[in-house]
N, C-alpha and C positions, 0 to 999 in steps of 0.2 A: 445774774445767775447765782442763786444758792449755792453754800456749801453744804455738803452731803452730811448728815450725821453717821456715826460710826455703825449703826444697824442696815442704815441705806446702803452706806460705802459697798459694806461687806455684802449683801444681797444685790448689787451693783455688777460687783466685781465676778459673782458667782457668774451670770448670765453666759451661757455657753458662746454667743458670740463676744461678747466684751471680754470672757476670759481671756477667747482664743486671739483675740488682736492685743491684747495686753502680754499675753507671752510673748508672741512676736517682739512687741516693741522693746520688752527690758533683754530679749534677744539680741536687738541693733542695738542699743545704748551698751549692753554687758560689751561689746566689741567696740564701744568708741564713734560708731557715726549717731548721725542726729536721724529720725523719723519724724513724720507728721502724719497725723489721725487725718483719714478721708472719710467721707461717707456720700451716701447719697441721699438726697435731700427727698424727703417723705410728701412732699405735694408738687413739686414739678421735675422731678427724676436729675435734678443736674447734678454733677459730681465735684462735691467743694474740698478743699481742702484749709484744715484748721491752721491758724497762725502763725503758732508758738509751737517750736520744737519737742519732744522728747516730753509729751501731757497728754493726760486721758484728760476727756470731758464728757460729761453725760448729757448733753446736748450742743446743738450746731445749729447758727443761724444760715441761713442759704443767700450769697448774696446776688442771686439772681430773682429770687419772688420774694425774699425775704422773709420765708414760712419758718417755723424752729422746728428743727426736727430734735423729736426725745431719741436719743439712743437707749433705751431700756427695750425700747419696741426692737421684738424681735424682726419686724419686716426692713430694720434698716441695714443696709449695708454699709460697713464696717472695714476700713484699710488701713495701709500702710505707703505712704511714700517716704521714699530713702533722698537723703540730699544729695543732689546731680549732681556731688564734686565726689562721693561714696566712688574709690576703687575697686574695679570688679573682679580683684584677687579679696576685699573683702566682704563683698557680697555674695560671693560663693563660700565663703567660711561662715558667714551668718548662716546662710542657709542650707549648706551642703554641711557644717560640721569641717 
């Protein structure tokens, strides 16, 4: 996988769902826990989860069919999972403020 040039990044970054899971994330990192980018994989619907902690990526390998899905496509779905050791006095200040 490429790195992005600084015109993609930013045209990237704009996309109203990648904004909105990028705010989220620098949300849990701003508070100290770790996140990981989900999605759902654009030709057999499974729901993967990426690698490496606390990273946007603009695409995802599925490792159930092995298809890539582009995250630029607006039809992909786009999450957040918090690390299962995340305490839930600070998972309701991530989210609740």
């Amino acid at each position: 996988m490429r790195e992005l040039n600084k015109e993609e990044l930013i045209a990237f970054t704009a996309l109203p769902h990648v904004a909105q899971t990028i705010a989220v994330m620098e949300n849990v990192i701003k508070h100290g826990a770790e996140a990981y980018l989900k999605f759902t994989c654009l030709h057999c619907g499974s729901r993967q989860t990426m690698e490496k902690a606390n990273s946007m990526y603009t695409s995802g390998e599925c490792e159930e069919c092995k298809g890539i899905s582009d995250f630029h496509s607006p039809s992909v779905e786009l999450g957040i999972l918090l690390h299962a050791g995340t305490p839930v006095d600070l998972i309701d200040q991530i989210f609740h403020g």
